[in-house]
mmCIF file of the N, C-alpha and C atoms, coordinates in Angstrom:
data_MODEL
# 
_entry.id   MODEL 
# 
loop_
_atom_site.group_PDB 
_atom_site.id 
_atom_site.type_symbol 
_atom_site.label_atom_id 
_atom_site.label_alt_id 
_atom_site.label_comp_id 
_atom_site.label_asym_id 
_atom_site.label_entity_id 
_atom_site.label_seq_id 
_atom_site.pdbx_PDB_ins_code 
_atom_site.Cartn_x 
_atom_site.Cartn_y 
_atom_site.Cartn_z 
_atom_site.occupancy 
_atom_site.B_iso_or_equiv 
_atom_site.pdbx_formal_charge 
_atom_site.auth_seq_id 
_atom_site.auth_comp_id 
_atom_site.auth_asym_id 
_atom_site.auth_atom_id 
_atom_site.pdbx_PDB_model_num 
ATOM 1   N N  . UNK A 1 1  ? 22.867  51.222 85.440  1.00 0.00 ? 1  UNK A N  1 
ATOM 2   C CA . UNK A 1 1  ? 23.763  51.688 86.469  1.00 0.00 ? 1  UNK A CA 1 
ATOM 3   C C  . UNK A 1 1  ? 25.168  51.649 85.891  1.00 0.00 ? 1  UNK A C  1 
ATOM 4   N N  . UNK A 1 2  ? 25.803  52.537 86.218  1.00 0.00 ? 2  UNK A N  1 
ATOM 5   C CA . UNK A 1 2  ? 27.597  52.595 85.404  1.00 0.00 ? 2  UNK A CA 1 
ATOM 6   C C  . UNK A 1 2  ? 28.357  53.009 86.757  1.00 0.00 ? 2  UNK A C  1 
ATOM 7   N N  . UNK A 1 3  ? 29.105  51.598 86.654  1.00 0.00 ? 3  UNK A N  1 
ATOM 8   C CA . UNK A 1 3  ? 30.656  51.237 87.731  1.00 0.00 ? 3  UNK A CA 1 
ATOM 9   C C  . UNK A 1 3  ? 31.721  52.237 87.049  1.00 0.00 ? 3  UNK A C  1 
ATOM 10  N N  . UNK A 1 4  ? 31.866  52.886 87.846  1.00 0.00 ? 4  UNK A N  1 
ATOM 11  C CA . UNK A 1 4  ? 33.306  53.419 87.725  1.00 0.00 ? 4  UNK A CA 1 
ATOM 12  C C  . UNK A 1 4  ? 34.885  52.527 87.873  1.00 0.00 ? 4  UNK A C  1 
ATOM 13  N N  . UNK A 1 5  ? 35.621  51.691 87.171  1.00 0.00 ? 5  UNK A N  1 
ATOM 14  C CA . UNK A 1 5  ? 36.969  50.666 87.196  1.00 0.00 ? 5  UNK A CA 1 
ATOM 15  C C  . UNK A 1 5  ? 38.287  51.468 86.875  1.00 0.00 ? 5  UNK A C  1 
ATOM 16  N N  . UNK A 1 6  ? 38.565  51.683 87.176  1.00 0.00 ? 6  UNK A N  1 
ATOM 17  C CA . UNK A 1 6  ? 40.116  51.995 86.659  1.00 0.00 ? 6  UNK A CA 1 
ATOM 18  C C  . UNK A 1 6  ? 40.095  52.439 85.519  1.00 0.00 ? 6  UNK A C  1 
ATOM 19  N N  . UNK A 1 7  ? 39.359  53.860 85.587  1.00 0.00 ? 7  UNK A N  1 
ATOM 20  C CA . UNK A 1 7  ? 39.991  55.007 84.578  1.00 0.00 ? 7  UNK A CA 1 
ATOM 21  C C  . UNK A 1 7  ? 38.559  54.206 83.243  1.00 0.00 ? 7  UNK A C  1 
ATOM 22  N N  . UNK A 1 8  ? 37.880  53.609 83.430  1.00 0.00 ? 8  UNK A N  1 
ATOM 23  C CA . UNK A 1 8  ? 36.938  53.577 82.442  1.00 0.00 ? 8  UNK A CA 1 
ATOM 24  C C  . UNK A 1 8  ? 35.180  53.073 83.485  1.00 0.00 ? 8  UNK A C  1 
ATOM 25  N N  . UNK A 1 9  ? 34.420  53.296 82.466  1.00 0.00 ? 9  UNK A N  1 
ATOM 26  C CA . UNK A 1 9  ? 32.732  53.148 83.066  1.00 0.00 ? 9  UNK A CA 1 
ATOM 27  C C  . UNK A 1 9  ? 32.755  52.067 82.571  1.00 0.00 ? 9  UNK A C  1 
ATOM 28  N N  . UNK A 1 10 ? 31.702  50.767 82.990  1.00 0.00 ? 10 UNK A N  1 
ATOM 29  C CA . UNK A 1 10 ? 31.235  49.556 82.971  1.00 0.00 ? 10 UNK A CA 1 
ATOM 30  C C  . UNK A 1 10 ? 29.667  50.106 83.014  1.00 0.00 ? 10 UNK A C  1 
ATOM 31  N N  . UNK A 1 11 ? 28.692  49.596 82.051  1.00 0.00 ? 11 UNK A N  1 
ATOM 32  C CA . UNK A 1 11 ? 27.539  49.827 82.679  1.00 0.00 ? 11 UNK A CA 1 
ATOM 33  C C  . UNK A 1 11 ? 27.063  48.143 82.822  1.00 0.00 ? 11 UNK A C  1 
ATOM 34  N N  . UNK A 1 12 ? 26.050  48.058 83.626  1.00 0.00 ? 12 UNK A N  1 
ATOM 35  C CA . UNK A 1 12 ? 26.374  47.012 84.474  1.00 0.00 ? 12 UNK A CA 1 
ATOM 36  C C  . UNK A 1 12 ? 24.045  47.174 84.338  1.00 0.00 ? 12 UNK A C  1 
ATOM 37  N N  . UNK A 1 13 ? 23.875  46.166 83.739  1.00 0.00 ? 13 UNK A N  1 
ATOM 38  C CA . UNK A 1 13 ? 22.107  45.576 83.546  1.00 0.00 ? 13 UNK A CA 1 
ATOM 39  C C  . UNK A 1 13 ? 21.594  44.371 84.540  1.00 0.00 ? 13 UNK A C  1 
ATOM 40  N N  . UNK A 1 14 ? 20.513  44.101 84.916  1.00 0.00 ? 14 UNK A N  1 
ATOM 41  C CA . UNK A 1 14 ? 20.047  43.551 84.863  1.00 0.00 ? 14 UNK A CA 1 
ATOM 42  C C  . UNK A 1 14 ? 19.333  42.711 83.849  1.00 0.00 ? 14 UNK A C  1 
ATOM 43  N N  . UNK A 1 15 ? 19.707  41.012 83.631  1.00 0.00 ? 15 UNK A N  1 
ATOM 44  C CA . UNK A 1 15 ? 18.766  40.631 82.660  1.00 0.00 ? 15 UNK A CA 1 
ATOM 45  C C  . UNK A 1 15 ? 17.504  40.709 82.977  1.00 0.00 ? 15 UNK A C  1 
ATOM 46  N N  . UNK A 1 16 ? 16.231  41.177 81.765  1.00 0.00 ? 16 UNK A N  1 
ATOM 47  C CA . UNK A 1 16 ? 15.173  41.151 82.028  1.00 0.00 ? 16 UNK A CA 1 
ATOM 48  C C  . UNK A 1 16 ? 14.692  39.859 83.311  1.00 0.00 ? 16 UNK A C  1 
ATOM 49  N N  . UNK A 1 17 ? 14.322  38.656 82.352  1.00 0.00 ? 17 UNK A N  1 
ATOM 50  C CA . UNK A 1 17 ? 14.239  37.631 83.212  1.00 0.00 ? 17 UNK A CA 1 
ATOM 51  C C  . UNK A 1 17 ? 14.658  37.249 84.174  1.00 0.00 ? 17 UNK A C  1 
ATOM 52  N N  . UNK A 1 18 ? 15.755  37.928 84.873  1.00 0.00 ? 18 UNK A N  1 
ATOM 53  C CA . UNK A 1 18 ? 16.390  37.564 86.152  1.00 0.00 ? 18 UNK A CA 1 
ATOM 54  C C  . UNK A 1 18 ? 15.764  38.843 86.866  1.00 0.00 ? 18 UNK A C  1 
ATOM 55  N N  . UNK A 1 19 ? 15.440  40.139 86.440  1.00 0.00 ? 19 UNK A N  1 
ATOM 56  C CA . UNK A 1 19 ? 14.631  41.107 87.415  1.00 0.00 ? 19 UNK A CA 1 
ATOM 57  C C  . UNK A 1 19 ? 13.004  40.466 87.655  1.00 0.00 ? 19 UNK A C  1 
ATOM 58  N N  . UNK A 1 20 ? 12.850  39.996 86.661  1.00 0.00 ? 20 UNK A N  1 
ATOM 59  C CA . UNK A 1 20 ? 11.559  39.486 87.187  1.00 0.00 ? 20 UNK A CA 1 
ATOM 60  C C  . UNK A 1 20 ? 10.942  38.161 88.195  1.00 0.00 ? 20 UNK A C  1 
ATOM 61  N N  . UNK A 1 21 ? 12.342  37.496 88.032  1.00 0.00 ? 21 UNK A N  1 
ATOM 62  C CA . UNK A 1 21 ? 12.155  36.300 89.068  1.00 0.00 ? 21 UNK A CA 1 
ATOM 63  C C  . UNK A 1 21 ? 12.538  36.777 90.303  1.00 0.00 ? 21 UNK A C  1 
ATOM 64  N N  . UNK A 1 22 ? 13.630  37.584 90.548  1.00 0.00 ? 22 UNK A N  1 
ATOM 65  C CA . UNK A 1 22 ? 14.487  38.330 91.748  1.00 0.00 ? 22 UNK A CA 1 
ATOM 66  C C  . UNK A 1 22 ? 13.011  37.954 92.662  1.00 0.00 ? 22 UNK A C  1 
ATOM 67  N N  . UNK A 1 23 ? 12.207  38.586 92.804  1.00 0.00 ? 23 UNK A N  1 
ATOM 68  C CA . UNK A 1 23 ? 10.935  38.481 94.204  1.00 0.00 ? 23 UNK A CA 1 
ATOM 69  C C  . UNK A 1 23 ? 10.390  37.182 94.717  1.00 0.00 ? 23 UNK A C  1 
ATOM 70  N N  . UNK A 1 24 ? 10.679  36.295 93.141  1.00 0.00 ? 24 UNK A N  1 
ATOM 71  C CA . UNK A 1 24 ? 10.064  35.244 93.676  1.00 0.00 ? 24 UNK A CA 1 
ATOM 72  C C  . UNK A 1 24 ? 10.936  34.040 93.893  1.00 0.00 ? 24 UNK A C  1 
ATOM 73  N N  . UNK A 1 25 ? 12.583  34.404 93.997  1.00 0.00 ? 25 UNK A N  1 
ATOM 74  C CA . UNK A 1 25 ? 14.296  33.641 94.503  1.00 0.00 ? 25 UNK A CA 1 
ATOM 75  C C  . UNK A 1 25 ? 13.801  34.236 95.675  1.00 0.00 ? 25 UNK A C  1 
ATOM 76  N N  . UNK A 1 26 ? 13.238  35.122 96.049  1.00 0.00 ? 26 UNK A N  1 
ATOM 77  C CA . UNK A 1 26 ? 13.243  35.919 97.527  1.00 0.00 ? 26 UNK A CA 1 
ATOM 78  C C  . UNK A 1 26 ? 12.243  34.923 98.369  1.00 0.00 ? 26 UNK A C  1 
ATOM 79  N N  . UNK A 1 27 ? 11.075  34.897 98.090  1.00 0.00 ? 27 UNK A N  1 
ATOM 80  C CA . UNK A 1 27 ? 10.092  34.210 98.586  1.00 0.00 ? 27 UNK A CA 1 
ATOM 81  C C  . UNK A 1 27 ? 10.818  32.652 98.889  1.00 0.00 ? 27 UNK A C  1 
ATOM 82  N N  . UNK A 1 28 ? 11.493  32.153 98.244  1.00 0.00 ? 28 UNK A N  1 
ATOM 83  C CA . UNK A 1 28 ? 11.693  30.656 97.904  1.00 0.00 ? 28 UNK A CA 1 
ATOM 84  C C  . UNK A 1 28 ? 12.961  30.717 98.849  1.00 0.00 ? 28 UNK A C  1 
ATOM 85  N N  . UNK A 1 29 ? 13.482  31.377 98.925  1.00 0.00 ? 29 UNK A N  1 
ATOM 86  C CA . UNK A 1 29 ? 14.992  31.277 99.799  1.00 0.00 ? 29 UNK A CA 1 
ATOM 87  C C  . UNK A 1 29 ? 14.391  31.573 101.301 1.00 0.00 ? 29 UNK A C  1 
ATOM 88  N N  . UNK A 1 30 ? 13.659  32.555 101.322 1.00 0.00 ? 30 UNK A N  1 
ATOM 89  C CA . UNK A 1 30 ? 13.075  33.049 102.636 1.00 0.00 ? 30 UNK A CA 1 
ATOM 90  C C  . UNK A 1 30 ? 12.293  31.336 103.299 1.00 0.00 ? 30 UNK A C  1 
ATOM 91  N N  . UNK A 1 31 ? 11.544  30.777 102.446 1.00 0.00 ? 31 UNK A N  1 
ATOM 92  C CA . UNK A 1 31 ? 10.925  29.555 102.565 1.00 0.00 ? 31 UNK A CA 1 
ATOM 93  C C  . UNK A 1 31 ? 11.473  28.460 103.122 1.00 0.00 ? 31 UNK A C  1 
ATOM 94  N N  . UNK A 1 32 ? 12.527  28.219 102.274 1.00 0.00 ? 32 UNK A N  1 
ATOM 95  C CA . UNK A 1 32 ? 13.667  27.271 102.614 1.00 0.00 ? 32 UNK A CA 1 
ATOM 96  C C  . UNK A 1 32 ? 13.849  27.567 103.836 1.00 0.00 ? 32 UNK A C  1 
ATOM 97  N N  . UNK A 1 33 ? 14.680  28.682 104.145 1.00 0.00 ? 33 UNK A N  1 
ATOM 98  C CA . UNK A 1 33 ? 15.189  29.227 105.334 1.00 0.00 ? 33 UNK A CA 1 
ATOM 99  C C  . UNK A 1 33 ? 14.767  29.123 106.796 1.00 0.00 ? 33 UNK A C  1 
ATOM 100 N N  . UNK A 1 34 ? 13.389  29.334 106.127 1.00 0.00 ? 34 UNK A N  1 
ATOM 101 C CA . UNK A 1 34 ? 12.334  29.415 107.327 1.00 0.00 ? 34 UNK A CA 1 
ATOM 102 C C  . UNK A 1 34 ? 12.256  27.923 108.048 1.00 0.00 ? 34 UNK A C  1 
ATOM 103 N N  . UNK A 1 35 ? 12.189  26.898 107.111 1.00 0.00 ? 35 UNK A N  1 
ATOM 104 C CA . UNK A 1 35 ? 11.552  26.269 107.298 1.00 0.00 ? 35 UNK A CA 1 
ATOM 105 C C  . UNK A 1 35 ? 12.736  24.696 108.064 1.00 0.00 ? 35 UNK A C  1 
ATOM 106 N N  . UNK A 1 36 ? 13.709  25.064 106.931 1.00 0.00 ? 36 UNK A N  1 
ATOM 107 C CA . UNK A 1 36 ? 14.929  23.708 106.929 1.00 0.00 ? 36 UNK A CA 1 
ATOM 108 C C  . UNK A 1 36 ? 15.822  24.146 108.319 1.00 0.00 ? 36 UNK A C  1 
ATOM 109 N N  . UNK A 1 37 ? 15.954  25.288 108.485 1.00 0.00 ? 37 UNK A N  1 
ATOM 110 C CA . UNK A 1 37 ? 17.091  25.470 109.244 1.00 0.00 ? 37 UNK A CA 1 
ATOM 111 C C  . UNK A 1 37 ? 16.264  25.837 110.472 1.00 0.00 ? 37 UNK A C  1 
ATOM 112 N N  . UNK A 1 38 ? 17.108  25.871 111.816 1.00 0.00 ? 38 UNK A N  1 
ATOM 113 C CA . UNK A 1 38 ? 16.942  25.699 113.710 1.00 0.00 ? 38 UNK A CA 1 
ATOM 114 C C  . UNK A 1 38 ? 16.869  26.739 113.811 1.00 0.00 ? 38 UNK A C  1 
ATOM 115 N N  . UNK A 1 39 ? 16.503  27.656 114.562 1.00 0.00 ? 39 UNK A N  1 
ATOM 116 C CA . UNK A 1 39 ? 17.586  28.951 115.169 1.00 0.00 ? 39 UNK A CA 1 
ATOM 117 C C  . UNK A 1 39 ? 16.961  30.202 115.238 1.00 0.00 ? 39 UNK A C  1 
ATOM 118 N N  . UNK A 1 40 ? 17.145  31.405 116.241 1.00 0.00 ? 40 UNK A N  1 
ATOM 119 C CA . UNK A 1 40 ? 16.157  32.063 115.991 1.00 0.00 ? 40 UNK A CA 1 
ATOM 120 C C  . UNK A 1 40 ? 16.569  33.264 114.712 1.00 0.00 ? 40 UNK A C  1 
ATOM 121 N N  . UNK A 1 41 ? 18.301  33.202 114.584 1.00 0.00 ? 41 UNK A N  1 
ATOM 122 C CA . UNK A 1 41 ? 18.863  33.833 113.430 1.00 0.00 ? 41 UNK A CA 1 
ATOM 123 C C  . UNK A 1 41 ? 18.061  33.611 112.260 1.00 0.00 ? 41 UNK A C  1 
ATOM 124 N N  . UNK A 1 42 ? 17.698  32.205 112.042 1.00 0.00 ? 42 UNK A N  1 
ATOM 125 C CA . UNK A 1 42 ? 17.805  31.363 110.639 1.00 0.00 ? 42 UNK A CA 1 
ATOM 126 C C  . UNK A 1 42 ? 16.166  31.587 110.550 1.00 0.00 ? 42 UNK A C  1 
ATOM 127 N N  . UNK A 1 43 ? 15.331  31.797 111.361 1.00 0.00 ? 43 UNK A N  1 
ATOM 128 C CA . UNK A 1 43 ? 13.966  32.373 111.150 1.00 0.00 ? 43 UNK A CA 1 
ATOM 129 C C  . UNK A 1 43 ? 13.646  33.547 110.830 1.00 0.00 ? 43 UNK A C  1 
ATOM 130 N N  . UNK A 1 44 ? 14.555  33.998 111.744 1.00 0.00 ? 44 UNK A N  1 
ATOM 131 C CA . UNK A 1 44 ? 14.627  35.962 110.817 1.00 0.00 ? 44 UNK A CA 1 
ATOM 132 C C  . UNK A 1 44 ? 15.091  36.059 109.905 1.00 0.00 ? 44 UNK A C  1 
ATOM 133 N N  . UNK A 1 45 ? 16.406  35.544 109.404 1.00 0.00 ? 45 UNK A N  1 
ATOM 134 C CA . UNK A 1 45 ? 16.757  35.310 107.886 1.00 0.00 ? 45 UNK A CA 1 
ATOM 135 C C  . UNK A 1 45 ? 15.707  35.193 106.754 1.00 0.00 ? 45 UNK A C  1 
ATOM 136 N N  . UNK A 1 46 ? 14.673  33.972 107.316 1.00 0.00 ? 46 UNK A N  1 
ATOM 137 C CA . UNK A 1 46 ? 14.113  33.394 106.146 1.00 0.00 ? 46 UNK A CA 1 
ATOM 138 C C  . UNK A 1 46 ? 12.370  34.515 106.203 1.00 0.00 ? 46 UNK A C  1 
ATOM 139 N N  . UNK A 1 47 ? 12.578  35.557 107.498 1.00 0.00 ? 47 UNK A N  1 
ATOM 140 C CA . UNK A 1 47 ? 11.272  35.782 107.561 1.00 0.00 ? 47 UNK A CA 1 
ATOM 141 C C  . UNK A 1 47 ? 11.349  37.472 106.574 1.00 0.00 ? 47 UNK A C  1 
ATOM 142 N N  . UNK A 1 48 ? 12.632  37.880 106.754 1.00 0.00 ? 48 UNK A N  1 
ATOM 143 C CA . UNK A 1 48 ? 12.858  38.721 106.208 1.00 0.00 ? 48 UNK A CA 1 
ATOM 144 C C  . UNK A 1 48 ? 13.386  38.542 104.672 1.00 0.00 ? 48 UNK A C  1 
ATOM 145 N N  . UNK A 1 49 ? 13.971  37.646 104.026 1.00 0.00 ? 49 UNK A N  1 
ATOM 146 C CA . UNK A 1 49 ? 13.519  37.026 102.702 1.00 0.00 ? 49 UNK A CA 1 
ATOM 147 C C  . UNK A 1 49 ? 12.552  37.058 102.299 1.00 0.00 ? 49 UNK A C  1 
ATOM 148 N N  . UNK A 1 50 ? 11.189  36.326 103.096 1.00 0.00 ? 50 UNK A N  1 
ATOM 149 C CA . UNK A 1 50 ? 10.049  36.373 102.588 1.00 0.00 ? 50 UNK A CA 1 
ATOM 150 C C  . UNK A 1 50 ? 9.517   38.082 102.310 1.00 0.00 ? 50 UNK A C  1 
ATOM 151 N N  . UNK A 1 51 ? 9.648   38.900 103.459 1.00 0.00 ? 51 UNK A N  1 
ATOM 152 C CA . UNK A 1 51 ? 9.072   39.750 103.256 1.00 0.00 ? 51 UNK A CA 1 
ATOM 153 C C  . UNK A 1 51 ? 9.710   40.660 102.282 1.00 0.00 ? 51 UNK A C  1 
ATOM 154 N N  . UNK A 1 52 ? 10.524  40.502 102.090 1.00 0.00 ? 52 UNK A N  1 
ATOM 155 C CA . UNK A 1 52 ? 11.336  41.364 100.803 1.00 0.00 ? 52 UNK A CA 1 
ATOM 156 C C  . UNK A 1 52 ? 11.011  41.107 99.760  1.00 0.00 ? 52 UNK A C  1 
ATOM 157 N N  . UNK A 1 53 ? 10.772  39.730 99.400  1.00 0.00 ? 53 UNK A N  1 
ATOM 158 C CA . UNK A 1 53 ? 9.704   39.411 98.225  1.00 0.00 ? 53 UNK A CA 1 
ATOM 159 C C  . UNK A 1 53 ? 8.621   39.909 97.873  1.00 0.00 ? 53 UNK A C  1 
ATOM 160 N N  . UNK A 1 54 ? 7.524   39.837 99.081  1.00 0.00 ? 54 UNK A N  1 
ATOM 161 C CA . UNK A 1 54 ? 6.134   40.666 99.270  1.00 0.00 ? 54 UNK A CA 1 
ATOM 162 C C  . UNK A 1 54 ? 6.503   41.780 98.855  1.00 0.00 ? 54 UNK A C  1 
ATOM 163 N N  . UNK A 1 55 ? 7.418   42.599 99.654  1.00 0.00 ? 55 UNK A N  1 
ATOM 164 C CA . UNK A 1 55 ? 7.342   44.181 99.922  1.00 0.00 ? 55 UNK A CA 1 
ATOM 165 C C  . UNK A 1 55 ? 8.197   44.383 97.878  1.00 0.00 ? 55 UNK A C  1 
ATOM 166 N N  . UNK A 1 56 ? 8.448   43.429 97.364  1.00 0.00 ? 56 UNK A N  1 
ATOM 167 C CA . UNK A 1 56 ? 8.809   44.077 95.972  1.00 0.00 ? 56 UNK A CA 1 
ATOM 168 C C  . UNK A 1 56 ? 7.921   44.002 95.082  1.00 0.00 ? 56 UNK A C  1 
ATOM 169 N N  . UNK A 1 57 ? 7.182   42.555 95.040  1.00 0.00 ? 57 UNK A N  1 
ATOM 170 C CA . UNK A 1 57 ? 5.909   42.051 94.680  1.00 0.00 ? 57 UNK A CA 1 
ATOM 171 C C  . UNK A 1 57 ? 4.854   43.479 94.865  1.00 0.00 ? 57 UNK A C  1 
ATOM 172 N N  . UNK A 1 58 ? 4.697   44.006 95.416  1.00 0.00 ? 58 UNK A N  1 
ATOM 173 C CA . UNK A 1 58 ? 3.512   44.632 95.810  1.00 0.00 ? 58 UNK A CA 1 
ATOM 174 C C  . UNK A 1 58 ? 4.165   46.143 95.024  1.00 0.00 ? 58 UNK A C  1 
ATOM 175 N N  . UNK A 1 59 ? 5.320   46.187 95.337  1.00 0.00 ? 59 UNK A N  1 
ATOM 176 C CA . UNK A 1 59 ? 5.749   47.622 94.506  1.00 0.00 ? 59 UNK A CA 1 
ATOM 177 C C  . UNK A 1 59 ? 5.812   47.543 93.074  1.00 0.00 ? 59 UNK A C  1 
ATOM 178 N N  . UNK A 1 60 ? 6.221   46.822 92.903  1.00 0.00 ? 60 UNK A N  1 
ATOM 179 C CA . UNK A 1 60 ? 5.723   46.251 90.887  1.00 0.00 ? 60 UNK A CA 1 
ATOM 180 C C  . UNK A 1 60 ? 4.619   46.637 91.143  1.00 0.00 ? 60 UNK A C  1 
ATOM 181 N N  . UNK A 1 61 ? 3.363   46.116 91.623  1.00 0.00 ? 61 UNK A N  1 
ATOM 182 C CA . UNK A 1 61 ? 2.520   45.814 91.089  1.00 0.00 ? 61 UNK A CA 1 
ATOM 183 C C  . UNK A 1 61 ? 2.426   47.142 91.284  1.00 0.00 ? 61 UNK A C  1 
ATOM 184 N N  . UNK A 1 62 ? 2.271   48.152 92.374  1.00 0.00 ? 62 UNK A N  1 
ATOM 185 C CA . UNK A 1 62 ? 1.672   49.127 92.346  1.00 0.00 ? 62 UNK A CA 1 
ATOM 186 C C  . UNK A 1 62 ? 2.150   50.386 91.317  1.00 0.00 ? 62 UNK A C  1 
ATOM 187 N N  . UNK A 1 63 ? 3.464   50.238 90.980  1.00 0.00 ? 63 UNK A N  1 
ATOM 188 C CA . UNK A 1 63 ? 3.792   51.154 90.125  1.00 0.00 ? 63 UNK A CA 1 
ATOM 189 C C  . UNK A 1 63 ? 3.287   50.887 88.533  1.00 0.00 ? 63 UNK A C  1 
ATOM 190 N N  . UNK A 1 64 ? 2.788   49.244 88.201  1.00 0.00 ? 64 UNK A N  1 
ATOM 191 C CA . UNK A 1 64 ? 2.474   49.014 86.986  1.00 0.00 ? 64 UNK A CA 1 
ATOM 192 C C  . UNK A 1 64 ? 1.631   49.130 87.353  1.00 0.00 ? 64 UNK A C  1 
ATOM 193 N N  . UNK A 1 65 ? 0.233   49.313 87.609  1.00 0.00 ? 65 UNK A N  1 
ATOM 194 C CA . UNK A 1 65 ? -1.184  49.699 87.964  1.00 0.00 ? 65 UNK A CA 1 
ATOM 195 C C  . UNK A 1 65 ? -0.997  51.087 87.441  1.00 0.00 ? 65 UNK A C  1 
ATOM 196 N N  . UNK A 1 66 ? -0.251  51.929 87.793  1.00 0.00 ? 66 UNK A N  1 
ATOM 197 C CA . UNK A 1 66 ? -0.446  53.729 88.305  1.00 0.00 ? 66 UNK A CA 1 
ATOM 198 C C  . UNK A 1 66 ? 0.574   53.787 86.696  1.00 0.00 ? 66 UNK A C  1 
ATOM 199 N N  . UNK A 1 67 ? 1.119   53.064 85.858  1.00 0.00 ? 67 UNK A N  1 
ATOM 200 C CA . UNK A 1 67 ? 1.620   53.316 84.721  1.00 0.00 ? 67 UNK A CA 1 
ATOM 201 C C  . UNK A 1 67 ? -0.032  52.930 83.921  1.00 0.00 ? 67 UNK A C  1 
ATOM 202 N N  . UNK A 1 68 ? -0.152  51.615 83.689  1.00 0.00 ? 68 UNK A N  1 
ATOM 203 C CA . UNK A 1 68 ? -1.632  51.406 83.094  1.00 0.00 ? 68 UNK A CA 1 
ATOM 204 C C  . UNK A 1 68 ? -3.096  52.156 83.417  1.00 0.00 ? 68 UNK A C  1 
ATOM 205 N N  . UNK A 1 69 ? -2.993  52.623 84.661  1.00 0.00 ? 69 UNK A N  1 
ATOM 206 C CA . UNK A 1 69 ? -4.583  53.536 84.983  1.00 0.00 ? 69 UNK A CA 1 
ATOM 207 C C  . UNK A 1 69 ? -4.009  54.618 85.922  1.00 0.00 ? 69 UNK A C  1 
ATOM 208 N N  . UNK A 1 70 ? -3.473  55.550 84.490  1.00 0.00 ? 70 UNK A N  1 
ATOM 209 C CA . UNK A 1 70 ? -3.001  56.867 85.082  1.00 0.00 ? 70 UNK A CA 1 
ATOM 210 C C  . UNK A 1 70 ? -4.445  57.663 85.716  1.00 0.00 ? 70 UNK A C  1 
ATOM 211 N N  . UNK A 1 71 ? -3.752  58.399 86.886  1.00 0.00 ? 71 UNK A N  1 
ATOM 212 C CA . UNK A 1 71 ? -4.966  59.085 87.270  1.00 0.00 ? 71 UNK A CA 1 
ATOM 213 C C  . UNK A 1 71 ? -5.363  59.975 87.024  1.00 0.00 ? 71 UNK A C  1 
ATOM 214 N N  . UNK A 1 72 ? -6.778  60.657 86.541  1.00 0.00 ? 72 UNK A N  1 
ATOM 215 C CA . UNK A 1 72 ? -7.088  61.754 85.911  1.00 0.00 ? 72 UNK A CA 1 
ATOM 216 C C  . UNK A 1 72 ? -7.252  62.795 87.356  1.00 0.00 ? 72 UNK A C  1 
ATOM 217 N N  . UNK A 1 73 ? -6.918  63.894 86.767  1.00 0.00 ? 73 UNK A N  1 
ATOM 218 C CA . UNK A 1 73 ? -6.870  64.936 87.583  1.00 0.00 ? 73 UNK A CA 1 
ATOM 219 C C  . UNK A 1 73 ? -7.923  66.087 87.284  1.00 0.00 ? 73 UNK A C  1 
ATOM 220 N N  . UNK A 1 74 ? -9.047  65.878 88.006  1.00 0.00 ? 74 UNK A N  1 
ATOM 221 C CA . UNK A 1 74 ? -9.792  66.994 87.727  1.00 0.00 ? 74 UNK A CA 1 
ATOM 222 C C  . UNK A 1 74 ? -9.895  67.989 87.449  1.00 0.00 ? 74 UNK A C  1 
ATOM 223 N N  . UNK A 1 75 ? -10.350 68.921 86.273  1.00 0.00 ? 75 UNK A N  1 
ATOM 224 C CA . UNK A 1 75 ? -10.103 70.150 86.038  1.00 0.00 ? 75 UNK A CA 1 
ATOM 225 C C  . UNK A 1 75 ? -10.919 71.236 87.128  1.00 0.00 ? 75 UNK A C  1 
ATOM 226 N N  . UNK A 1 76 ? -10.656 72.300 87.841  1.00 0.00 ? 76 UNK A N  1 
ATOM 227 C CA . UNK A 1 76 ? -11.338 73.003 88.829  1.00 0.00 ? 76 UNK A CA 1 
ATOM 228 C C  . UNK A 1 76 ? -12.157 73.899 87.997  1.00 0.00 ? 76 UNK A C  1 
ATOM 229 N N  . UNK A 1 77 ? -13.571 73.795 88.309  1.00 0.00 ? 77 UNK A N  1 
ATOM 230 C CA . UNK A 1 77 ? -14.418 74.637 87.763  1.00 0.00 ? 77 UNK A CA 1 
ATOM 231 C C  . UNK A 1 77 ? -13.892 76.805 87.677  1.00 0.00 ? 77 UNK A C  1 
ATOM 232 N N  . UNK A 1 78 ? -13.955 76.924 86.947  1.00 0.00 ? 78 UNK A N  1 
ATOM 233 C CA . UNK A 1 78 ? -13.301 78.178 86.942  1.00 0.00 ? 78 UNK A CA 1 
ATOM 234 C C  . UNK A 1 78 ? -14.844 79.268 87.707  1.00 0.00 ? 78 UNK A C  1 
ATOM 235 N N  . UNK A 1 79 ? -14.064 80.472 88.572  1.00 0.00 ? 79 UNK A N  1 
ATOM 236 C CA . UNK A 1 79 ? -14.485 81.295 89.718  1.00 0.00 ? 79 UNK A CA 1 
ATOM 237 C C  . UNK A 1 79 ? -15.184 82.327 88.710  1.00 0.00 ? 79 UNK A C  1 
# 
């Protein structure tokens, strides 16, 4: 991704290792959240943490599945 600053571009990474933990700081904060704090704010906080974890968790996985077992596309018998 490249920040536009004052008359010059920044491109701006993610470290590997910090994209790959990102889902599971999500799960663990959502946890905490859920669990330590009162309130019906502080339950939706931590319930929607959690699920942001899941809902990234599950998109990895599904896009690395569909990179490793590309799908073959049948050829149509010709008329």
């Amino acid at each position: 991704m490249t920040i536009s600053r004052m008359g010059g571009n920044v491109d701006v990474t993610t470290p590997a290792w910090l994209y790959e933990l990102l889902p599971f700081i999500y799960l663990a904060v959502g946890l905490v959240v859920f669990v330590s704090l009162n309130g019906a704010l502080s339950v939706l906080s931590g319930a929607l943490f959690f699920a942001a974890g899941v809902q990234v968790l599950l998109m990895r996985n599904r896009y690395r599945k569909a990179i490793r077992h590309p799908r073959r596309v049948p050829v149509r018998a010709r008329r």
